[in-house]
N, C-alpha and C positions, 0 to 999 in steps of 0.2 A: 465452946464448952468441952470439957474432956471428961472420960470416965474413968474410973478406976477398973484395971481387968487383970488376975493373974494370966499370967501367958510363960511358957518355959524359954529357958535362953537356949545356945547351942549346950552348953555341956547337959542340959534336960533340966535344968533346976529350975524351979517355979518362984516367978519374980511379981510383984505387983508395978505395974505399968500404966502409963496414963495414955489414954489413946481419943484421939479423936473422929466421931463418925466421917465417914467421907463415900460418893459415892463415885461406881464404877461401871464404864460401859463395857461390855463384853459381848464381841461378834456369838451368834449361834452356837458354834462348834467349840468355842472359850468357855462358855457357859453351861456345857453339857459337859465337857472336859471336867471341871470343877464339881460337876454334882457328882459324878462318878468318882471321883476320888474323893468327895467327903462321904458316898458314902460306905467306900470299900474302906477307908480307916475309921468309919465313926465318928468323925470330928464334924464339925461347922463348913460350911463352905469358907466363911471369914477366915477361920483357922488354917483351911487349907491354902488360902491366899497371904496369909500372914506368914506362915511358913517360909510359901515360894517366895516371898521377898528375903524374907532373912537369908536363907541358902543361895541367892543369886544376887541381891543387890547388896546386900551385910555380911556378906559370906564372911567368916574369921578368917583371919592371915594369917595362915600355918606359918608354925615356927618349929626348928631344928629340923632334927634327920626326920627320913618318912619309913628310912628302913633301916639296918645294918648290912652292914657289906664287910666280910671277912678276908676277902682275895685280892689281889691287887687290881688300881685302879685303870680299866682302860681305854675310858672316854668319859666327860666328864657329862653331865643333864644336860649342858649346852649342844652339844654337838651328838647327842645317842644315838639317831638317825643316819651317823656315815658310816656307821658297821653296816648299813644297807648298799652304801654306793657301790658303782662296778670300780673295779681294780684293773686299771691297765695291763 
């Protein structure tokens, strides 16, 4: 059986969604973790579980640039890390 429950998508817009109850075990410190952050934002525990799935297992797949860059280019995302290496 499923319910009906507005819930926000990533861009914050509120969507009506079908969801279905399901339960979850969570160690001690999982379950104190979650009450403490719903209830620093105010939200539900479920909420704040519903969240961290979307943001880690739904995450959206960024698309284009993340920045501009005006100067030329001198290593590309792939390799950013060998302006660290030593130089002979």
């Amino acid at each position: 059986m499923f319910m009906v429950c507005s819930i926000p998508d990533f861009a914050g817009k509120v969507h009506a969604a079908q969801m279905k109850k399901m339960q979850v075990y969570l160690e001690k410190e999982e379950l104190q973790a979650v009450r403490e952050a719903a209830a620093r934002s105010g939200r539900s525990m479920a909420e704040v579980i519903r969240d961290a799935i979307r943001k880690t297992v739904l995450k959206p797949h960024r698309r284009g640039f993340v920045g501009i860059w005006d100067g030329k280019l001198k290593a590309s995302s792939d390799d950013h890390d060998s302006i660290y290496d030593e130089k002979p």
